[in-house]
C-alpha positions in Angstrom: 56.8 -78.0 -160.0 55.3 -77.7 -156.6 57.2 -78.1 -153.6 56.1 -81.1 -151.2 54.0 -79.7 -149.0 51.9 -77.6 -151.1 51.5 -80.1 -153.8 49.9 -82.0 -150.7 47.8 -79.6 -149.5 46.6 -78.2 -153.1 46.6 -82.1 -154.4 42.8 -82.5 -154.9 42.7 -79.6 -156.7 45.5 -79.4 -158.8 44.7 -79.6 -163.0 44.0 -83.4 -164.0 44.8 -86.0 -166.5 44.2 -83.1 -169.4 47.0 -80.9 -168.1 50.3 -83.1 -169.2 48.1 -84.3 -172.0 49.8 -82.9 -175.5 47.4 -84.5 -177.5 44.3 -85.9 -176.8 42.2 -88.7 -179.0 38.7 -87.8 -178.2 36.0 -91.0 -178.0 32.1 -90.1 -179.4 28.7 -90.1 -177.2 27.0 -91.1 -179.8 25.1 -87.8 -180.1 24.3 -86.5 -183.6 24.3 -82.1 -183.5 22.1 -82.5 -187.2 19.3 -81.8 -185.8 20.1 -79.0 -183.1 18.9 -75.7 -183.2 19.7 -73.5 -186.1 22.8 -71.9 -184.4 24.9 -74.5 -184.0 27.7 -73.7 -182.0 25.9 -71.3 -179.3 23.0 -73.9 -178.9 25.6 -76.8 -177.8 26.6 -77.9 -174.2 30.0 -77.4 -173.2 29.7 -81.6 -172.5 28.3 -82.5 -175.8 29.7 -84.5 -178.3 28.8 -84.8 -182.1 29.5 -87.6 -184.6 31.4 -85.9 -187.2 32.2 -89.0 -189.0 29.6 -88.4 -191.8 30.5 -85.1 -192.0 34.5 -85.7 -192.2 33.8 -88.1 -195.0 31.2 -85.7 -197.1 34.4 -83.3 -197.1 37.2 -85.4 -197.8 35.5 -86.8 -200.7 35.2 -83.3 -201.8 38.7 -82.4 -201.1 39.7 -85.3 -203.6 37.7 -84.0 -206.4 40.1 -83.4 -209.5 38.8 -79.2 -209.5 40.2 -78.7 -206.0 42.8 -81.7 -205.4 43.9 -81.2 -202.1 45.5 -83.7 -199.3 44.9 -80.9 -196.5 42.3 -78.7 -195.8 42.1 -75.7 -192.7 39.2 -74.5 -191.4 39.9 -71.8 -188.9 37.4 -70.5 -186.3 37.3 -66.7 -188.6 35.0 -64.9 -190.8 35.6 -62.8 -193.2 36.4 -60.2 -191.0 38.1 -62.0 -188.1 35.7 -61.4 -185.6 36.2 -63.2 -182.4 32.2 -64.2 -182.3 30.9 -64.9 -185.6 27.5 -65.3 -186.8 26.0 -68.9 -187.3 26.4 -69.2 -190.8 30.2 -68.9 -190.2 30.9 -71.2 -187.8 32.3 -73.8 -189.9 35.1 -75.0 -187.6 32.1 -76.0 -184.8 30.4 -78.0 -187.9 33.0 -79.8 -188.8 34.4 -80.6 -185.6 31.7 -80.5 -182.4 33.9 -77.8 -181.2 32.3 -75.1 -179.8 34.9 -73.0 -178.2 36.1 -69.1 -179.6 39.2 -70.1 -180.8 40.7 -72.8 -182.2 41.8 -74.1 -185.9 40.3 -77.8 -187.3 42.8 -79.6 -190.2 41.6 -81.9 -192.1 43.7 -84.8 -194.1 42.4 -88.0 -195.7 43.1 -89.9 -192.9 43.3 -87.4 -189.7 41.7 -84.5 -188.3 43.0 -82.1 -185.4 41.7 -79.4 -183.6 44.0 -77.2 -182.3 43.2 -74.5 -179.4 44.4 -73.1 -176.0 44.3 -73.5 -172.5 41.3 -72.1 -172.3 39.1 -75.0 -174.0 41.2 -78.0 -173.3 38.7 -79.5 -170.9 35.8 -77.8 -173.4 37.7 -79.3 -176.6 37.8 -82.8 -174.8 34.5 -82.9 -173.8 32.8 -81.9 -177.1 35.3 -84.0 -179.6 34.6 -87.5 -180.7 36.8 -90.3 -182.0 37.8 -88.4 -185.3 39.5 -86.4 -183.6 43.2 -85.5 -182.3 43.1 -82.5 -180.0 46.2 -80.6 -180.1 47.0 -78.6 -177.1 48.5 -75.5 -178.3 50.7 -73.9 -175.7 52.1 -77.1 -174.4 55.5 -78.6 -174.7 56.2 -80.4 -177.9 53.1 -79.3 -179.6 53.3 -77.2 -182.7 50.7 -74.3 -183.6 48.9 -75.1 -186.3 50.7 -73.3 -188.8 54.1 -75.2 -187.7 52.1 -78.0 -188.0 51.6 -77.6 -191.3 54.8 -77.5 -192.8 56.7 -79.9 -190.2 54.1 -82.5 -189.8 52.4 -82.6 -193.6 53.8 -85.2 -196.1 56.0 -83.2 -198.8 54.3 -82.0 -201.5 51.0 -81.7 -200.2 48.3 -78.9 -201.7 46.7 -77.9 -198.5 43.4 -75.8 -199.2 41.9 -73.0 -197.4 39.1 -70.1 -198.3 41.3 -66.8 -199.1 38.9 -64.8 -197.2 39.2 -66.6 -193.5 43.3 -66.4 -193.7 45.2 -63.2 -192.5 47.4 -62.1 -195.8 50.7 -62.1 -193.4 49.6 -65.5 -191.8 49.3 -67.3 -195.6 52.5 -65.6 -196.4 54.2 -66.8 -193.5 53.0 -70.1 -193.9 53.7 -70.7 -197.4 57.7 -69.6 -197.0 57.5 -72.5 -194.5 56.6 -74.6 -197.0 58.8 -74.6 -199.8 61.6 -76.5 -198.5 59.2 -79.0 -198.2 57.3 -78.4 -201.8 54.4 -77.8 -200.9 51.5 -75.0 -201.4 48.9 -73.6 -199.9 45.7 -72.9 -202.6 43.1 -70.5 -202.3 39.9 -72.6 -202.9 37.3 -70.9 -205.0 34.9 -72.5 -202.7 34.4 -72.8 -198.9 34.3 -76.6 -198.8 32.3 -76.9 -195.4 29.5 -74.6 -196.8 29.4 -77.8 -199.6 28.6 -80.2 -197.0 26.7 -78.5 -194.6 22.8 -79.1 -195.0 20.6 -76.0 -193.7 23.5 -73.8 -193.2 21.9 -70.2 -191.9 21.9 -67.3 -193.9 23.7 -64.4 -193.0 22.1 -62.1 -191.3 20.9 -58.5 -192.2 19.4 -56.6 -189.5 19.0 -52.8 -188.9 21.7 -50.3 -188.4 21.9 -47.1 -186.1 23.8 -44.4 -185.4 25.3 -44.0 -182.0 24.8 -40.1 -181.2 27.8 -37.9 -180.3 26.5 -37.0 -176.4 27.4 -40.9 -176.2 30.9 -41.2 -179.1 32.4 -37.9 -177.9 33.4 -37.8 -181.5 31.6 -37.4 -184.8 32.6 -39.8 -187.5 33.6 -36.6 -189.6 36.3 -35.9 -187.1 37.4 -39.6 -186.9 37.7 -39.6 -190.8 39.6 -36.4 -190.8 42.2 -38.2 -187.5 42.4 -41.7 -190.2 43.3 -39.3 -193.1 46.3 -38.0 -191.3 47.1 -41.2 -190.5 47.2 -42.1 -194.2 48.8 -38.8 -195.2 52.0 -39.7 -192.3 52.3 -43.4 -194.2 52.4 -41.8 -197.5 49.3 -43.9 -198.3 46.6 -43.9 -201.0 44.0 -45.6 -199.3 43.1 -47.8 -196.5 40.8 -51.4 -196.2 39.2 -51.2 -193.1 37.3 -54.6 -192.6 37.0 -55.5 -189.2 33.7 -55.1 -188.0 34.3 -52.7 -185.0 36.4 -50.7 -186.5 33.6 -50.0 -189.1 31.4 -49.2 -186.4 33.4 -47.2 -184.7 34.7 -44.8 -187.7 31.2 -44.2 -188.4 29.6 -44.0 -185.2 26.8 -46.9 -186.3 26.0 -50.0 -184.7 24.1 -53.1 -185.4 22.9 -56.2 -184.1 24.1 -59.2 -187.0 25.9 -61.4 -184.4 24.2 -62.5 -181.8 25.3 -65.6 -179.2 21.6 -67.5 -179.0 19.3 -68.9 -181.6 16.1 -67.6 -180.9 14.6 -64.0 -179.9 13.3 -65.8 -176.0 14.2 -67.7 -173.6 11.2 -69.9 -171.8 11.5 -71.2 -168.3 8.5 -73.2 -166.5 10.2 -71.2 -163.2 10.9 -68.1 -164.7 9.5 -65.1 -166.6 9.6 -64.5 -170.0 13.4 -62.6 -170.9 14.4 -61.3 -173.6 17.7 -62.6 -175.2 19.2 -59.7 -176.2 22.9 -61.4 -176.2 24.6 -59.1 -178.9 27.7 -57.8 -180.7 26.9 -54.6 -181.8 28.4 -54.7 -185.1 26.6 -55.4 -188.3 28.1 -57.0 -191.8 30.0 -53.7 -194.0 33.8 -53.2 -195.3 35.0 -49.5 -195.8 37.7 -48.0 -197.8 39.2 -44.8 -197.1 41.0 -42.4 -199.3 41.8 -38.3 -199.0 39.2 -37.6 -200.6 36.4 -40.5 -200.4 35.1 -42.8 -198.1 33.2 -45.7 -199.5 30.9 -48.0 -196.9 30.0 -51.7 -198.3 27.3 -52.8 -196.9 24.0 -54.0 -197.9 21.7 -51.3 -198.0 18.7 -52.7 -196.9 19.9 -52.5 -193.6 20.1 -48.8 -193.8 17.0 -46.8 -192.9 16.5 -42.9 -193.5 18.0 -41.9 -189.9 21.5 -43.6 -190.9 21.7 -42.3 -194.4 21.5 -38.9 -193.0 24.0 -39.4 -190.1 26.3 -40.1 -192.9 25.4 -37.5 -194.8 27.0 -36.8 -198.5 30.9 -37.2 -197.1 29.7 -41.4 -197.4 29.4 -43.3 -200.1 27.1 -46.6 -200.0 28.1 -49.7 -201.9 26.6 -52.7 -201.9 28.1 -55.1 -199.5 28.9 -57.9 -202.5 30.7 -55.6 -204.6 33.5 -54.9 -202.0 35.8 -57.3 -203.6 35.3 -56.2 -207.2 35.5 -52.8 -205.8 39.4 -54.0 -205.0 40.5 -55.7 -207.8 39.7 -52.6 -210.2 41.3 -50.2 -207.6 44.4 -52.8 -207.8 44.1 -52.5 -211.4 44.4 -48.4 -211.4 47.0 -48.9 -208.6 49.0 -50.9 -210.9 49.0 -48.9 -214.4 49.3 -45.7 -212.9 52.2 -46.7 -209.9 50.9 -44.7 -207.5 51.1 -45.3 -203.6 50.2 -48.2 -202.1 47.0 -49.3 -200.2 47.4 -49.9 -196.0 46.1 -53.7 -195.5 45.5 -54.5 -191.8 47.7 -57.1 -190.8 44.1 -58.8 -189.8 42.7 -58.3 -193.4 42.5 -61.4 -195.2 44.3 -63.4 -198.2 41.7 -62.7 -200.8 41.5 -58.7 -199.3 45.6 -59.2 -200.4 45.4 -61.4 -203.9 42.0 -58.9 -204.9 44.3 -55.5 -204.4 47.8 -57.0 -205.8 50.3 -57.8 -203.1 53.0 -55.5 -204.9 50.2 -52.7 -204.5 49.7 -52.8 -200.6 51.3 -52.6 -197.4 50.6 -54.7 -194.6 50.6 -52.9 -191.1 48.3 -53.0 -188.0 45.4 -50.8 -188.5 45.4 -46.9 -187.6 41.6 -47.5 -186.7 42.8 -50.3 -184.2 45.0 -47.5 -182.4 42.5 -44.4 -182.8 40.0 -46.3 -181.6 41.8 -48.1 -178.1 42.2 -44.7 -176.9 39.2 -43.2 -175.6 38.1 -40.1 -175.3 37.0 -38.2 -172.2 32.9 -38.2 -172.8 33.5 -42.3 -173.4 35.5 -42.6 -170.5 32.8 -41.3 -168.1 30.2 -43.0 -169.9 32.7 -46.0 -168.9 32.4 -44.9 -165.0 28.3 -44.4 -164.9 27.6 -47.4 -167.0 29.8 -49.9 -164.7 27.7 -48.1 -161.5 24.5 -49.2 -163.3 25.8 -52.7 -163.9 27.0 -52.6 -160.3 23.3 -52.1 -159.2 22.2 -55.6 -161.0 25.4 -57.3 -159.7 24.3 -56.7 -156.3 20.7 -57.0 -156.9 21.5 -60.7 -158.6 24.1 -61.8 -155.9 21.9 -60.9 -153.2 18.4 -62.6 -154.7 20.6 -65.4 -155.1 22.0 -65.8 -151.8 18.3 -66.2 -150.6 17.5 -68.3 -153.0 19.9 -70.7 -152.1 19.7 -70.1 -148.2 16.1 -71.3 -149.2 16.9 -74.1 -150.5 15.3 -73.6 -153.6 17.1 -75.5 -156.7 17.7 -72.9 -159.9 20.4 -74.2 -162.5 23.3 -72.2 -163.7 21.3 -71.0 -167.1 17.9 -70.1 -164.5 20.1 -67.8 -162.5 22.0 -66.2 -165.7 18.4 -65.4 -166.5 17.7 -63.7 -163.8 20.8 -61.4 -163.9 19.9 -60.2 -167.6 16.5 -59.4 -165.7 18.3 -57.0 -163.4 20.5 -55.5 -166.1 17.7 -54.7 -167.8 16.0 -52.9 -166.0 19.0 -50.1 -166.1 19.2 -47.1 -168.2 20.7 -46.9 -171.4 21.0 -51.0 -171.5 21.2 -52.5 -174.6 21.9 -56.1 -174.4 24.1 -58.8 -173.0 27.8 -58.2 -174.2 28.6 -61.9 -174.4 26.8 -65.2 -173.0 27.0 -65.1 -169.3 29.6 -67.5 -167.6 27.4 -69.0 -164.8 29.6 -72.0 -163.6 29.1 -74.1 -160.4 31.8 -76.1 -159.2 33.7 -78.1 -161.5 32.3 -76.2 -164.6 34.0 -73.1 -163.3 37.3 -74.7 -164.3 35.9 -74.6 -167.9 37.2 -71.0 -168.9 34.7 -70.2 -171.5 31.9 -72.1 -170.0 28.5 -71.4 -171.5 25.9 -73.4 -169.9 23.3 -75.4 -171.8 19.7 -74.1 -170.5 18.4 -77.6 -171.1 21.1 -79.6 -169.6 23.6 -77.5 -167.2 23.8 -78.0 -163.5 21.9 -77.2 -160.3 24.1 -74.2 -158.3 24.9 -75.6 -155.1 25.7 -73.4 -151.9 28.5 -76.0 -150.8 30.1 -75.1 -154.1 32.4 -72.2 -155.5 30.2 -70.0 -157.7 31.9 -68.8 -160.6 29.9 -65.6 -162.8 31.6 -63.8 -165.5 29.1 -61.4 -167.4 28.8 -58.2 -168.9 26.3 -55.7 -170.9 26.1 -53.2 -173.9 25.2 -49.9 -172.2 25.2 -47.1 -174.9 27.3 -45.0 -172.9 30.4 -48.4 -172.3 30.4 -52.2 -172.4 31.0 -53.9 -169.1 32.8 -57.2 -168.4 32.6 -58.4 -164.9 33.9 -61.8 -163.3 32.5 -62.5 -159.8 33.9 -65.8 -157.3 31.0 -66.1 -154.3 31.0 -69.6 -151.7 27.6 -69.1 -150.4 28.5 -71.7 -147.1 31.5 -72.6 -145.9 34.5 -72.4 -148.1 37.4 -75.2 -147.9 40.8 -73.6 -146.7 42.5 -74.7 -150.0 39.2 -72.6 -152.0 40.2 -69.8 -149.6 44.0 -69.8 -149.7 43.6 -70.0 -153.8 41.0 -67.6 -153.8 43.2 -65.0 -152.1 46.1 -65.8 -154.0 43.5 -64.2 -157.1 42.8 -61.5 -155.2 46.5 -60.3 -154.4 47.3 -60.6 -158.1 44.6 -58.6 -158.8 45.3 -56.2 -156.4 48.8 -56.4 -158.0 47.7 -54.8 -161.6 44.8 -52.6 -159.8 47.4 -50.1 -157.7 50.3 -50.8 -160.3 51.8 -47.4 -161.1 54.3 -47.7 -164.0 56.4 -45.5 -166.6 55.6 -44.6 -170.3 56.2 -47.5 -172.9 55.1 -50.2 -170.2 53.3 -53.3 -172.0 50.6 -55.1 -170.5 53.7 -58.4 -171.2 55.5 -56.5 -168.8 52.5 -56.2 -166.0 51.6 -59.6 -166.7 54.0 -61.1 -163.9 52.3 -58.5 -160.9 49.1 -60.6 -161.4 51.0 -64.0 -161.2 53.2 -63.8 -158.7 51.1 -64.2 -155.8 49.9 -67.3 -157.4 53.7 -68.5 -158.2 54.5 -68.2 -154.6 52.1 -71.5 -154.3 53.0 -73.2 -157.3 49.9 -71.5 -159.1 48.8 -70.1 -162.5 46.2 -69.9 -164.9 46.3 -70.8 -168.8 44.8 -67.0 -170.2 46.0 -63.6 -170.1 45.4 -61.3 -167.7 43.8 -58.7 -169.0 42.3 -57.5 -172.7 41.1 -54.4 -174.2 37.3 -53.5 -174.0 35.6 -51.5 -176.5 33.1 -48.5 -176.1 29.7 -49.9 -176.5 31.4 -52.2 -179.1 33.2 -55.8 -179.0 33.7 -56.8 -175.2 37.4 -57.9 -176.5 39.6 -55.8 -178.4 43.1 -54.7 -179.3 46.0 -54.0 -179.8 46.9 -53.5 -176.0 46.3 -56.4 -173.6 47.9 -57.9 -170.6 49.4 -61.6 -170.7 52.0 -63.7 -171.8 52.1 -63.6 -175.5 54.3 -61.7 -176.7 52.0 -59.8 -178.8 51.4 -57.8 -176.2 55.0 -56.5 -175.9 54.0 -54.8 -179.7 52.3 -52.2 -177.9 53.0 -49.7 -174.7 49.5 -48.9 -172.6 48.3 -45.3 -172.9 46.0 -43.1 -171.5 42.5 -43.6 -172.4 43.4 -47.1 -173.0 40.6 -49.5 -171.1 42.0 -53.2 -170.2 40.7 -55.9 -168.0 42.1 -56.8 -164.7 41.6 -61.0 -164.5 43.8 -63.6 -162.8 42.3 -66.4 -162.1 43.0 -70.1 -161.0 41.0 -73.2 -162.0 41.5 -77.0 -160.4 40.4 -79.3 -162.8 37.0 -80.7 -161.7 37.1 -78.8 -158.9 36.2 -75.6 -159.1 37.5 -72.2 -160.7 38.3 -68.6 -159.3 38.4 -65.3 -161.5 38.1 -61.6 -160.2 37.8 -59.5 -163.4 37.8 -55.3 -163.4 37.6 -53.0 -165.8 40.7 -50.6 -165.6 41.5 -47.4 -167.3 44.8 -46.1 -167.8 45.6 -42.6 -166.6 48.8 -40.4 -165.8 50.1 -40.8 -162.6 51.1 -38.1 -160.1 54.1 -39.1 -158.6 56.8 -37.4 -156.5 59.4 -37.5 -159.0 59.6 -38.2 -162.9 63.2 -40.1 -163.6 64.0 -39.8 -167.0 61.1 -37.5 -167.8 59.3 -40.4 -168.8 56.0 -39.3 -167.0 54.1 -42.2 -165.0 50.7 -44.0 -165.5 47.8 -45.9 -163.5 45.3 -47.7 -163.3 41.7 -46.5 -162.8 39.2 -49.0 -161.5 35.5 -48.4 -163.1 34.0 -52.0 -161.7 32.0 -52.0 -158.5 31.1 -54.8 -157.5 31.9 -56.6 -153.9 34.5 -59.6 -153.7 33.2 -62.0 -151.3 34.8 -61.8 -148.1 34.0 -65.3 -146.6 36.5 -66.9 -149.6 39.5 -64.4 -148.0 42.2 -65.8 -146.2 42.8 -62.5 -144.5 46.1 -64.0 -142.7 47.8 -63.8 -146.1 47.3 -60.0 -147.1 49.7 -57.7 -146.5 48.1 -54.1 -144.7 48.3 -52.0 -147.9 46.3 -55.4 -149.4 43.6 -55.0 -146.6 43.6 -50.9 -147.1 42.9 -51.3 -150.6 40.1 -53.7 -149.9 38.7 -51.8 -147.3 38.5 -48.9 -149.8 37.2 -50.7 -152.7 34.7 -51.7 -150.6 33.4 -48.2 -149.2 33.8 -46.6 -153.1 31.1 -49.3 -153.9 28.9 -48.9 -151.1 29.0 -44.7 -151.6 28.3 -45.1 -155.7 26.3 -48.2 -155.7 24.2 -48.2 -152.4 21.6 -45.1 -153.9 20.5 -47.2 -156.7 19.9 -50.1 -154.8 17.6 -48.3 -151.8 14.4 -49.2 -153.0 15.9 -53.2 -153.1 16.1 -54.0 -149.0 17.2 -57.4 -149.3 20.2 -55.9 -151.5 21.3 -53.1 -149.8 21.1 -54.9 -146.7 23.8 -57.7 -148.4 25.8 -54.8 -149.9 26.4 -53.5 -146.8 27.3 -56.7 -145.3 29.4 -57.6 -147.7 31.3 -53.7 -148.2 32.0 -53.6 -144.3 35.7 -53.3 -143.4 37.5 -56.9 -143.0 
């Protein structure tokens, strides 16, 4: 709890009613989502609300039916491959329930339905919900995840259903042990239910694929074969699944463009020019197994055009995407009559992945590709460093363009702006896309973590308002992910103190200098306690893994509370975000996000011949100065700021010196405090 006299002077901005709320019953607008735009969950406001009641019903009188018979039903946020954004015709959790939100799990019985997620979406989650709904708030006292939920809350002997290929093997195993004292079962479903009842569901998508040359990999995907077979060979493994979608792209240098985060190929404003959405993961839909001696791609081969097949060259073979399961049940079968060694199963490969193999005839373990590929090499570490001073460029560029605006009076809406800074991103080199939907937040919405606002219904930005802008791009040579906090007038002293509070934290990680077999759990704490000192925190972790022109978020290392991230020591080569943050309910939100590599350390003395690590900042971008409460920083705090600064101004200013209005602003805003 906070002490008296900060809990006074923080009280108007202090998290609301939805804070010491468990569980929330969530009333409708009225608004039907039947007739929205063919992507359903990316075309949705972050306010909106959908009447699920029709839709609830449709599948409950499914679940009854005497061929699937079962009293509860989960529909997780997954595909097939557990990819964090998923493509439209997989967003069956944001059908069912209105909720639009990354993460989160919807079960269904006959007479309930909850939606559970984190502290990220509560507000999200409460907004978009309607009446059928109990939100549970995951994280919170006395509120079970959903898998305890299951086997704690359920009536005994209930059959609870779920598709085999949207639940982790080690997750339905887990689960299932939890429910035998209670007699019940969980049953693989020959059929996704919410595909049954979902009218005009989109197809799945099939674009191009392209190699990613070597100037940009540092790595051919012969040598990453040859690095995965060793892996393999150390395990005493046949084989390995390799189905998440990065990891695919990665071990064979390839990229795609089958998930995207809007529904059309423009965006149109009456203000504006006409931009491109080019808001992309860079994955496309395949599965791979590996052996010693073969590596098979699944993936349909229409997507594949001369250029690709002979990137791959003879080493790959190409299997149609829809025979991938087949594929496993036969190599289960050969597995089984002739005993040999067992198949690695990434603990992130799914039930039917699991039941299609034989669960005596695998192994379940964290993928090798997860670890070869968090580790960069040198060529994609620089291409890290020059494509963040490119993105820098645009950041300036937008922040400066829209200080004017503003000082202008003119009124442009949070989606109007976003536009505008995907205009100065694309005009860099090498730029590729959007790397996820831009996080353009004005007052209160910028307490809404994962706010994506509505182009035809979002709010105006205000310059008496905190300005919240997280936003990133697909460079071939890196992926950025960058999370600016401006006040273009006159910041409250409570914005400033909290904002500062940020900044320290941040600081906190950025010179952090730390032995071998440190986890980001362990670093978490630098970050917070600045923010603890006033009674502060934020609901997120503080820093995730970033892939090389691939998925924006990925693992195994991050930094944050879970304790996930105590499974695995930071390395060299490693890339992590740097993001504390602090959001006041209906107020406003602060985030300061870098991209950090980890390096060795040079330090005076090695104790225990452990040898020391870093990190190394590649984001340059200014922080906002007027939001500091430079009273509170410490003088090493004010150095380091002072030299950020001046590293931007020296890498950044050049490619900004045909822009006056933004060089003039950068070199406002990068002189000493």
């Amino acid at each position: 709890m906070l002490g008296t006299a900060l809990r006074a002077a923080f009280a108007h901005f202090l998290p609301s009613r939805l804070s010491t709320t468990t569980a929330v019953c969530c009333r409708t607008t009225g608004i039907s989502g039947t007739a929205r735009l063919k992507r359903f969950g990316s075309t949705m406001s972050a306010h909106a609300t959908v009447n699920t009641t029709q839709r609830l019903q449709a599948l409950r009188e499914l679940m009854a039916k005497p061929e699937y018979n079962v009293q509860a039903l989960i529909v997780p946020t997954e595909d097939q491959h557990f990819s964090e954004y998923i493509a439209g015709c997989d967003e069956r959790r944001a059908f069912i329930s209105g909720f639009t939100g990354s993460a989160g799990t919807a079960i269904i019985t006959p007479g309930d339905a909850y939606l559970f997620t984190d502290g990220r979406y509560f507000l999200q989650a409460a907004n978009q919900l309607d009446q059928n709904w109990t939100l549970m708030k995951q994280g919170l006292p006395d509120v079970p995840t959903w898998q305890d939920f299951l086997s704690k809350n359920l009536e005994k002997r209930t059959r609870i259903g779920v598709d085999p290929t949207l639940i982790a093997a080690s997750d339905a195993d887990g689960i299932q042990k939890a429910l035998e004292p209670k007699e019940s079962e969980l049953i693989s479903l020959p059929k996704n239910l919410v595909d049954l009842v979902w009218p005009g569901r989109p197809t799945r998508p099939a674009n191009k694929v392209f190699p990613l040359d070597v100037k940009h990999s540092g790595q051919s995907h012969l040598e990453k074969l040859k690095n995965l077979r060793e892996e393999l060979q150390k395990k005493q493994a046949k084989a390995t699944v390799v189905n998440m979608l990065d990891e695919v792209a990665w071990l064979f240098n390839l990229r795609g463009s089958d998930i995207d985060f809007n529904p059309g190929a423009f965006h149109i404003r009456p203000t504006h020019v006409l931009i491109a959405v080019m808001v992309r993961c860079v994955v496309f839909f395949a599965y791979a197994l590996v052996d010693q001696t073969k590596a098979i791609l699944f993936v349909n081969e229409s997507q594949l055009d001369a250029s690709v097949r002979e990137h791959l060259g003879s080493e790959v073979e190409i299997h149609p995407y829809d025979t991938f399961f087949s594929h496993l049940t036969r190599l289960g079968a050969e597995l089984h009559a002739s005993r040999d060694s067992k198949v690695l199963v990434s603990d992130k490969a799914s039930l039917a992945v699991a039941e299609a193999i034989g669960k005596d005839n695998i192994t379940v373990v964290r993928s090798p590709v997860t670890d070869l590929k968090a580790i960069k090499n040198e060529i994609e570490v620089e291409g890290f460093r020059q494509s963040h001073i490119r993105d820098g460029a645009a950041l300036v560029r937008y922040f400066a363009w829209l200080e004017e605006q503003l000082n202008e009076g003119k009124e442009l809406s949070e989606s109007q702006v976003a536009d505008q800074l995907e205009k100065y991103r694309s005009e860099q080199d090498l730029f590729k896309g959007l790397s996820f939907p831009t996080i353009s937040a004005t007052g209160p919405n910028g307490a809404i973590i994962h706010y994506d606002p509505d182009p035809n219904d979002c709010a105006i930005v205000r310059k008496d308002q905190i300005y919240l802008c997280d936003s990133g791009a697909q460079f071939a040579d890196g992926t950025t992910d960058v999370t600016r906090t401006f006040h273009f007038g006159t910041p409250a002293p409570q914005e400033k103190r909290a904002f500062t509070r940020v900044l320290q934290g941040h600081i906190a990680i950025d010179t952090a200098v730390f032995p071998n077999g440190t986890t980001g759990y362990l670093l978490d704490p630098f970050a917070r306690r600045p923010l603890w000192e006033d009674g502060l925190d934020y609901r997120h972790g503080t820093g995730h893994g970033v892939g090389h022109f691939l998925n924006v978020h990925e693992g195994p290392h991050g930094i944050g509370v879970r304790i996930v991230y105590n499974n695995t020591p930071l390395k060299p080569g490693m890339t992590v975000s740097n993001e504390p943050g602090y959001y006041a309910d209906g107020q406003f939100g602060i985030r300061i996000e870098n991209i950090v590599i980890v390096r060795t350390a040079q330090t005076p003395n090695n104790f225990g011949d452990k040898g020391y690590l870093r990190f190394e900042h590649v984001t340059l971008c200014p922080m906002g100065k007027n939001l500091i409460d430079v009273s509170l920083l410490s003088i090493k705090e004010r150095e380091w700021l002072d030299a950020y600064h001046a590293e931007i101004l020296q890498k950044v200013g050049p490619l900004v010196e045909k822009d006056e209005r933004a060089l003039r602003w950068l070199k406002r805003e990068c002189s000493p405090l």
